[in-house]
DSSP file (Angstrom, degrees, kcal/mol; ACC not computed):
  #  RESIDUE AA STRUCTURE BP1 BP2  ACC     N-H-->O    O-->H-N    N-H-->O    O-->H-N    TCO  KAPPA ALPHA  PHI   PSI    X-CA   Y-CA   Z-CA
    1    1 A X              0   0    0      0, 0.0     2,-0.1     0, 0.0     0, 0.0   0.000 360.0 360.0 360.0 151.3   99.9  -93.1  -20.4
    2    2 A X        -     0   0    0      1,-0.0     2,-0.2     4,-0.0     3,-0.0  -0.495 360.0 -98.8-110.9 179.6   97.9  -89.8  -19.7
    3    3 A X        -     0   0    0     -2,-0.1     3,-0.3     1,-0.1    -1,-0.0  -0.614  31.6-122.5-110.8 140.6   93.9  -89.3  -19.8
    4    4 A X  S    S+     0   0    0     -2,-0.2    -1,-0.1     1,-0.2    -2,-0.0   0.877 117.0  54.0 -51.2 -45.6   92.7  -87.6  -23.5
    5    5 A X  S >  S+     0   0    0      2,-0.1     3,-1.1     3,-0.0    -1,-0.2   0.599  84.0 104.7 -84.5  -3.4   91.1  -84.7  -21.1
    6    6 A X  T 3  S+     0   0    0     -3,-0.3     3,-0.1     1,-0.2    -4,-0.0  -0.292  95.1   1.3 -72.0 151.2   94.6  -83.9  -19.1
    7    7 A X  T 3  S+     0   0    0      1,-0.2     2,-0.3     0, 0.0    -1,-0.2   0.671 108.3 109.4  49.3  19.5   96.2  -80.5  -20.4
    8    8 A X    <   -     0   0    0     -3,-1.1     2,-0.2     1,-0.0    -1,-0.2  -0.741  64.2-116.0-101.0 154.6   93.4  -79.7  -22.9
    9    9 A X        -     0   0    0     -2,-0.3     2,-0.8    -3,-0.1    -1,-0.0  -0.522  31.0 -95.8 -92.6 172.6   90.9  -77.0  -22.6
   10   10 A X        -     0   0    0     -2,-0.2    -1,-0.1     1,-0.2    -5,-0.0  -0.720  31.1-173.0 -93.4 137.6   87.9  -77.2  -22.4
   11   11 A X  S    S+     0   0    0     -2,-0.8     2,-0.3     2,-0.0    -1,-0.2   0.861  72.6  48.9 -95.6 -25.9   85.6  -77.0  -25.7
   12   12 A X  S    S-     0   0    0      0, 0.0     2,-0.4     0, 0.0    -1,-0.0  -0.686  76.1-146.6-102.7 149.0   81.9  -76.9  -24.6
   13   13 A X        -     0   0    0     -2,-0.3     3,-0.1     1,-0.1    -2,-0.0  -0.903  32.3 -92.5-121.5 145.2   81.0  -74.3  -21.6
   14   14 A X        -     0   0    0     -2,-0.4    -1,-0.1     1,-0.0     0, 0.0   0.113  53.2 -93.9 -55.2 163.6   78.3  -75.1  -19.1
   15   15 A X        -     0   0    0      1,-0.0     2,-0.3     2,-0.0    -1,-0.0  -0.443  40.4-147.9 -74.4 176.6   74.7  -73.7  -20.0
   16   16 A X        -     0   0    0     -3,-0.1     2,-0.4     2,-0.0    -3,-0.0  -0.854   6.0-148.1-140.2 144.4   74.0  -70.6  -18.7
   17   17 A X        -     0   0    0     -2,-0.3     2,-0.6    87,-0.0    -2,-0.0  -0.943  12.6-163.7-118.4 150.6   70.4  -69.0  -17.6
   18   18 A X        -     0   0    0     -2,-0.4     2,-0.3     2,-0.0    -2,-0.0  -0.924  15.6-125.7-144.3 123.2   69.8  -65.6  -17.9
   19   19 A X        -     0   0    0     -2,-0.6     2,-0.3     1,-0.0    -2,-0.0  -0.453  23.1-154.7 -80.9 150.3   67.1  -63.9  -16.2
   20   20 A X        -     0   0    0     -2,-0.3     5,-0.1     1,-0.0     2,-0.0  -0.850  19.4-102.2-128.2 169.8   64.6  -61.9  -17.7
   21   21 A X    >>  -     0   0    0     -2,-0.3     4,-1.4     1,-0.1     3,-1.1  -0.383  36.4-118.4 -88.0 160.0   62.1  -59.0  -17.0
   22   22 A X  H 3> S+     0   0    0      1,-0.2     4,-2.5     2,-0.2     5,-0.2   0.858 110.6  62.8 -63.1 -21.9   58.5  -59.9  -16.4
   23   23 A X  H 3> S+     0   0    0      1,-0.2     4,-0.9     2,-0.2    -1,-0.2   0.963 106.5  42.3 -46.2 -57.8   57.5  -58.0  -19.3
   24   24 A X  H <> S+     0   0    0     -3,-1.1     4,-0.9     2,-0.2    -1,-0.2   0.630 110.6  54.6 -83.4 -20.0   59.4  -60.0  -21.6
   25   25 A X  H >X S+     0   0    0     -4,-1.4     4,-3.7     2,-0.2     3,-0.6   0.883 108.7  50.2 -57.9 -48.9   58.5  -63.3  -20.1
   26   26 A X  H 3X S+     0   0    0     -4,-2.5     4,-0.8     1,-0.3    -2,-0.2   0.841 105.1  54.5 -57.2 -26.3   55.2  -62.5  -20.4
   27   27 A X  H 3< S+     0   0    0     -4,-0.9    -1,-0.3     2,-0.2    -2,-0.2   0.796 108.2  51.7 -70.0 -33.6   55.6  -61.6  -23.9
   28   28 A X  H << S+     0   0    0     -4,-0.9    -2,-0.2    -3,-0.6    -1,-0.2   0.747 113.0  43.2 -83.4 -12.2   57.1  -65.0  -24.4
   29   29 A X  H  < S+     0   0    0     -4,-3.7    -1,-0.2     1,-0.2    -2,-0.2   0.579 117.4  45.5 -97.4   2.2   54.1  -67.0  -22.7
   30   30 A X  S  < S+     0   0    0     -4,-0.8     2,-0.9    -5,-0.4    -1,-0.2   0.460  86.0 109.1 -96.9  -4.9   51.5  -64.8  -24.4
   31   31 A X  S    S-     0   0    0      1,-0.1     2,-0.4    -5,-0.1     5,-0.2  -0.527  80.9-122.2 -70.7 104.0   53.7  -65.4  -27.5
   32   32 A X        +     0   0    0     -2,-0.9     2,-0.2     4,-0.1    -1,-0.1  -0.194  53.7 135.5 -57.6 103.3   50.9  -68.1  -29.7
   33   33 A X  S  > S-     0   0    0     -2,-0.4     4,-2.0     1,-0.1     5,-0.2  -0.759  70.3 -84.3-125.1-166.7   52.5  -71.4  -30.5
   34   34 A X  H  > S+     0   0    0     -2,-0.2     4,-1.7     2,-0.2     5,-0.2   0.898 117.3  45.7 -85.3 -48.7   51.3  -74.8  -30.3
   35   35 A X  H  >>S+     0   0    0      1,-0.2     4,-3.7     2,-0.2     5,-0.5   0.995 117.2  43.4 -44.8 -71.3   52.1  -75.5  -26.5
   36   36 A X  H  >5S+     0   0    0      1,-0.2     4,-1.3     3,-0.2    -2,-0.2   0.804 108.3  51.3 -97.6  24.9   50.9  -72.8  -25.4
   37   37 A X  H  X5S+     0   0    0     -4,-2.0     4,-0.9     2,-0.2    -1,-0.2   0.873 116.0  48.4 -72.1 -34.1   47.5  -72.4  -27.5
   38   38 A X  H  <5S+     0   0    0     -4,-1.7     4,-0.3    -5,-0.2    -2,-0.1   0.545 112.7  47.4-105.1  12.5   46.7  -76.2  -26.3
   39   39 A X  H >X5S+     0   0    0     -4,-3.7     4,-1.9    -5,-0.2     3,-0.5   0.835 112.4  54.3 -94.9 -34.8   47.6  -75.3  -22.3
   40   40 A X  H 3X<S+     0   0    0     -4,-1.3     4,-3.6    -5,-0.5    -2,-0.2   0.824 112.4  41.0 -28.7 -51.9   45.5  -72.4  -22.9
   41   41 A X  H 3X S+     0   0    0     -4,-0.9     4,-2.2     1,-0.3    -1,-0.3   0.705 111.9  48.3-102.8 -22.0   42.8  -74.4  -23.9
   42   42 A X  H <> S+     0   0    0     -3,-0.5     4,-1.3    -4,-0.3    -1,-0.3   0.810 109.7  56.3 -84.4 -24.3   42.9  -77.2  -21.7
   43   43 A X  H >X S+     0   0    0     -4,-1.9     4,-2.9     2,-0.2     3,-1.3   0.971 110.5  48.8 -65.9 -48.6   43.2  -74.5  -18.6
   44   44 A X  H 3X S+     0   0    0     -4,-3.6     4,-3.4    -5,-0.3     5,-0.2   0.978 108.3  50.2 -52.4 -52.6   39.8  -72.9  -20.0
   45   45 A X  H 3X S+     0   0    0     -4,-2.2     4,-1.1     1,-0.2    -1,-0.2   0.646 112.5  48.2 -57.3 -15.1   38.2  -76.2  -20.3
   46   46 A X  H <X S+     0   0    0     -3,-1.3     4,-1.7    -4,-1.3    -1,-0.2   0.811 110.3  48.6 -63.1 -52.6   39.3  -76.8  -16.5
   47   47 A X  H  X S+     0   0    0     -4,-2.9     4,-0.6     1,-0.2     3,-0.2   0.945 117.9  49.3 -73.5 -39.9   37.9  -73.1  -15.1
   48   48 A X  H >X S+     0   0    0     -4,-3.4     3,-3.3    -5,-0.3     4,-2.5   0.993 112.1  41.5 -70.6 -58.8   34.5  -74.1  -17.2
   49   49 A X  H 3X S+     0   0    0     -4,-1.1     4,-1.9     1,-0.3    -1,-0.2   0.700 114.1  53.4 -34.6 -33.1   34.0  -77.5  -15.9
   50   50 A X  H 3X S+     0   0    0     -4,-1.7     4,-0.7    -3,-0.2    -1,-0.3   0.508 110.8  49.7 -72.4 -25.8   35.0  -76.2  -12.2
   51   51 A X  H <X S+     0   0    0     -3,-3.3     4,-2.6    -4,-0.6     5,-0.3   0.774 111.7  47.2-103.0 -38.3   32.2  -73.5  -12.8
   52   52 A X  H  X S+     0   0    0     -4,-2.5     4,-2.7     2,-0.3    -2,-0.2   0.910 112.5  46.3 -69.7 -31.4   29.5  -76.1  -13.9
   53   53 A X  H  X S+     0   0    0     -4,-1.9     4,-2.9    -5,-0.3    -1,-0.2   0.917 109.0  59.4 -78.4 -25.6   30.1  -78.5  -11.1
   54   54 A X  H  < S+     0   0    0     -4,-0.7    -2,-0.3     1,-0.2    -3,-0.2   0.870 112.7  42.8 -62.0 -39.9   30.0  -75.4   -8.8
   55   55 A X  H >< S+     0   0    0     -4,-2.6     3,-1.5     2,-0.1    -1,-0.2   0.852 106.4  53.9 -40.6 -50.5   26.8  -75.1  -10.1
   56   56 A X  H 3< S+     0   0    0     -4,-2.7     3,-0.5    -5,-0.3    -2,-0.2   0.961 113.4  45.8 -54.0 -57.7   25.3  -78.5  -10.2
   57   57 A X  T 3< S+     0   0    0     -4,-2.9    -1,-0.2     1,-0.2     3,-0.1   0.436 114.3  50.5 -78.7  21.2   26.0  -78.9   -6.6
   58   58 A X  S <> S+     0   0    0     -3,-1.5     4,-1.3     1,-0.1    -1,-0.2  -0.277  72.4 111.8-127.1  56.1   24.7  -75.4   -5.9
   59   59 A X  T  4 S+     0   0    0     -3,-0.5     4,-0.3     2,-0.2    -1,-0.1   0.580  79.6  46.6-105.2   1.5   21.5  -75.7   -7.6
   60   60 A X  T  > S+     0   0    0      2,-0.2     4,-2.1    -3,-0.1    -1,-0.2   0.754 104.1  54.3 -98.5 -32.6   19.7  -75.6   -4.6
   61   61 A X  T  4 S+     0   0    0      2,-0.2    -2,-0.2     1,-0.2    -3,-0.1   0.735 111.4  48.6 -33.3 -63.0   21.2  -73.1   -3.0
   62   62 A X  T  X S+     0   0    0     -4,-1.3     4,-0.8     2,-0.2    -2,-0.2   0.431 104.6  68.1 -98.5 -15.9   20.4  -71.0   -6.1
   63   63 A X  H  > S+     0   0    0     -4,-0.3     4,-0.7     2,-0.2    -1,-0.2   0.876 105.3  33.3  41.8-106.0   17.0  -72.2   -6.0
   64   64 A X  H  X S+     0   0    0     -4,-2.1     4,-0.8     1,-0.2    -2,-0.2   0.522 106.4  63.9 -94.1  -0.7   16.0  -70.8   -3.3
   65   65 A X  H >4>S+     0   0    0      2,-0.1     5,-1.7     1,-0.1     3,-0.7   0.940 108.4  54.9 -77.8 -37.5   18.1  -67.5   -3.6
   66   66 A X  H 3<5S+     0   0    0     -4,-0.8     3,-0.4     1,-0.3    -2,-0.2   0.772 112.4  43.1 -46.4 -39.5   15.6  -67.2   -7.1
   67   67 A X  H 3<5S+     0   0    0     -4,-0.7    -1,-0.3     1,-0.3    -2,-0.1   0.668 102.9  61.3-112.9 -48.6   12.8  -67.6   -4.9
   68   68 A X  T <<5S-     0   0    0     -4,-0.8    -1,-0.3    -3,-0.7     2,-0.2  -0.296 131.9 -87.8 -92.3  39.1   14.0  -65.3   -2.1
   69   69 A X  T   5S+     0   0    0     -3,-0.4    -3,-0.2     1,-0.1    -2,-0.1   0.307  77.6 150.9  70.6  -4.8   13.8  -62.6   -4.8
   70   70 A X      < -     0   0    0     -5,-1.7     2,-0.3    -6,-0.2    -1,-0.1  -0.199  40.0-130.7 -41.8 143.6   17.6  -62.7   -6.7
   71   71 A X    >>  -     0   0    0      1,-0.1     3,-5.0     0, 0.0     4,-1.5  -0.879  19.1-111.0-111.4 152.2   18.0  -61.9   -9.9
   72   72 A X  H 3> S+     0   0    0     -2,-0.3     4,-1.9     1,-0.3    -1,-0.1   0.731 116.7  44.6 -64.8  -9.5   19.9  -64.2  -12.5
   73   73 A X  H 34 S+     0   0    0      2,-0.2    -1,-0.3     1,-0.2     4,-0.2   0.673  96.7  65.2 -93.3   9.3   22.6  -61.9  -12.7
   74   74 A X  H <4 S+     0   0    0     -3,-5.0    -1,-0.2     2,-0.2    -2,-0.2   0.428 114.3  42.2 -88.9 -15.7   23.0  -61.2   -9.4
   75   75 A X  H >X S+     0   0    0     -4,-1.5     3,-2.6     2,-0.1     4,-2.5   0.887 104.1  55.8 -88.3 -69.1   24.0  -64.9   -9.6
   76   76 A X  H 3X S+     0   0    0     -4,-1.9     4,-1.1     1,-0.3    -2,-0.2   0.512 107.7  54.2 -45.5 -16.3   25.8  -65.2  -12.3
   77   77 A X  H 34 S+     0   0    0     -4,-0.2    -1,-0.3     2,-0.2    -2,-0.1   0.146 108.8  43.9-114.9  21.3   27.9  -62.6  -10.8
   78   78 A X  H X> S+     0   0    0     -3,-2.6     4,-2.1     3,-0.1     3,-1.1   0.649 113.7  53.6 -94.2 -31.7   28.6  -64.4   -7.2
   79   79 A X  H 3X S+     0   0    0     -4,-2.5     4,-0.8     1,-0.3    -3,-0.2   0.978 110.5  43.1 -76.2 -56.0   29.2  -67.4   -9.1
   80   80 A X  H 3X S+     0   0    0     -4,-1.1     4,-0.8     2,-0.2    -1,-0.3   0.445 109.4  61.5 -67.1   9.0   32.0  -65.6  -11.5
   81   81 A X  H <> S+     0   0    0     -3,-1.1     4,-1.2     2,-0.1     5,-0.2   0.973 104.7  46.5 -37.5 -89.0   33.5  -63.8   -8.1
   82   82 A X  H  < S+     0   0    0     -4,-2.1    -2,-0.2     2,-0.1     4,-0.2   0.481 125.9  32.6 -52.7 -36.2   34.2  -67.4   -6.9
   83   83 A X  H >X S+     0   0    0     -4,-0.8     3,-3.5     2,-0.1     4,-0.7   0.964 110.7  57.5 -32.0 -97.6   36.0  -68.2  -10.8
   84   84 A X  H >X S+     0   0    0     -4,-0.8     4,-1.6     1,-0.3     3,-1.1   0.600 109.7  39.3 -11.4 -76.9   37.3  -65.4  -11.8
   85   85 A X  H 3< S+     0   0    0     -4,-1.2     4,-0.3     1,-0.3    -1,-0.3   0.771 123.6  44.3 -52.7 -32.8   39.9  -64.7   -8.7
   86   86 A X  H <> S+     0   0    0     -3,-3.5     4,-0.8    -5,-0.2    -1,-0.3   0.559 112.2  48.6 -93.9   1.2   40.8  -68.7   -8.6
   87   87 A X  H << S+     0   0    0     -3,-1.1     4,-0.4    -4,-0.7    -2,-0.2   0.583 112.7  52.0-114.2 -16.6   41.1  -69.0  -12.4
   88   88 A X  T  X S+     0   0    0     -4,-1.6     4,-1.1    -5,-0.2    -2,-0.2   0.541 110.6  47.4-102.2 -41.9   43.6  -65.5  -12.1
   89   89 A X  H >> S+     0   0    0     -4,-0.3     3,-2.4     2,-0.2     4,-1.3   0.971 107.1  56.6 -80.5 -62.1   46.0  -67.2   -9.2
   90   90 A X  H 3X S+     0   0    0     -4,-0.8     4,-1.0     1,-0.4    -2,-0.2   0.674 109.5  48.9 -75.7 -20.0   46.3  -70.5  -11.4
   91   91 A X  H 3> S+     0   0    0     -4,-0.4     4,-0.8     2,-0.2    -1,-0.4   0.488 114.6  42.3 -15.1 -45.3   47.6  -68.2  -14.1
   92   92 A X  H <X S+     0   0    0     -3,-2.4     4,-2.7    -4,-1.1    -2,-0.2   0.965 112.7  52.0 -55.2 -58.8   50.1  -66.5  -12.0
   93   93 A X  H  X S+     0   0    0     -4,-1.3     4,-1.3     2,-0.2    -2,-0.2   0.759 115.6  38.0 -85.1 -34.3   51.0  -69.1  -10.6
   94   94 A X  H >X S+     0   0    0     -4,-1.0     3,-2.1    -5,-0.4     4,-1.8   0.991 114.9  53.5 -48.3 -73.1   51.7  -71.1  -13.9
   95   95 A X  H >< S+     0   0    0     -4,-0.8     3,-0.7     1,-0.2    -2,-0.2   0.835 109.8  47.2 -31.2 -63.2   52.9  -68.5  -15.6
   96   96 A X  H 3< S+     0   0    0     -4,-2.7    -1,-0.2     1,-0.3    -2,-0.2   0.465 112.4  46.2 -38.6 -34.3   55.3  -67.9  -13.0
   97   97 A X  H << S+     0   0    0     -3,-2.1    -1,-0.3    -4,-1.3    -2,-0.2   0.429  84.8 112.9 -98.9 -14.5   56.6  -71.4  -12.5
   98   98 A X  S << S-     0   0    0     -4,-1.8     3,-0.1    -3,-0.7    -4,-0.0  -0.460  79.1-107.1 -78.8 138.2   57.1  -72.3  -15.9
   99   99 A X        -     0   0    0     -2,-0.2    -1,-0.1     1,-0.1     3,-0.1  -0.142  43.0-106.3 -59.1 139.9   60.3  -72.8  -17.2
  100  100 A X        -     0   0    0      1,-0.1     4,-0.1    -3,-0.1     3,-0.1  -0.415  54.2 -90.0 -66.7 144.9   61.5  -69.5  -19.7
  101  101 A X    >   -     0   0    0      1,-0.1     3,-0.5     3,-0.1    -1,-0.1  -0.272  46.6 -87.6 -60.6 138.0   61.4  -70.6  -23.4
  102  102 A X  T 3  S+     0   0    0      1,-0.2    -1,-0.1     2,-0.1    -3,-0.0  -0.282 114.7  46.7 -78.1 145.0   64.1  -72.0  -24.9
  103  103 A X  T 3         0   0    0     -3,-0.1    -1,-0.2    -2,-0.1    -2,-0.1   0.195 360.0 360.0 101.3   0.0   66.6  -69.0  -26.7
  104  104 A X    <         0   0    0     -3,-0.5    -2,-0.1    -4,-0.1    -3,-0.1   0.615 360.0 360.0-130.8 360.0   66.3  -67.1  -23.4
């Protein structure tokens, strides 16, 4: 007796990935749905928390730069230096790594 699969074709074909240009990935992670509006929102609520405890433990620091004649936006813009540039990588690097959306 033979096996069902002998001398048949095959009917399903493996999946296939097809790269795309960054343009159009990006279009598809910028694209608003419900994933990614609530990774959006949980990355923001990360970069703020990360800026407040970098504040709270630098409150002395900042202190005595007030003191030593700084002014608060001359603060406010070291502190978003030190955000900005790590909050821009974890975004690349997401972006980058994430699997392409499914249809693509």
């Amino acid at each position: 007796m033979s096996s069902p699969l002998i001398g048949r074709a095959s009917t399903t074909s493996a999946p296939t990935t097809r790269l795309c240009a960054p343009q159009e990935r990006l279009r598809h992670v910028l694209e608003p749905n419900g994933f990614n509006t609530l990774f959006l929102g949980l990355g923001a609520v990360g970069v703020a928390s990360i800026m407040a405890i970098s504040v709270l433990e630098r409150r002395r620091e900042i202190r005595l730069r007030r003191v030593l004649g700084a002014a608060k936006g001359q603060i406010r813009i070291q502190v978003l230096a030190e955000v900005i540039p790590l909050a821009l990588a974890g975004g690349l690097v997401g972006s980058s790594s994430a699997p392409p959306p499914p249809g693509i």
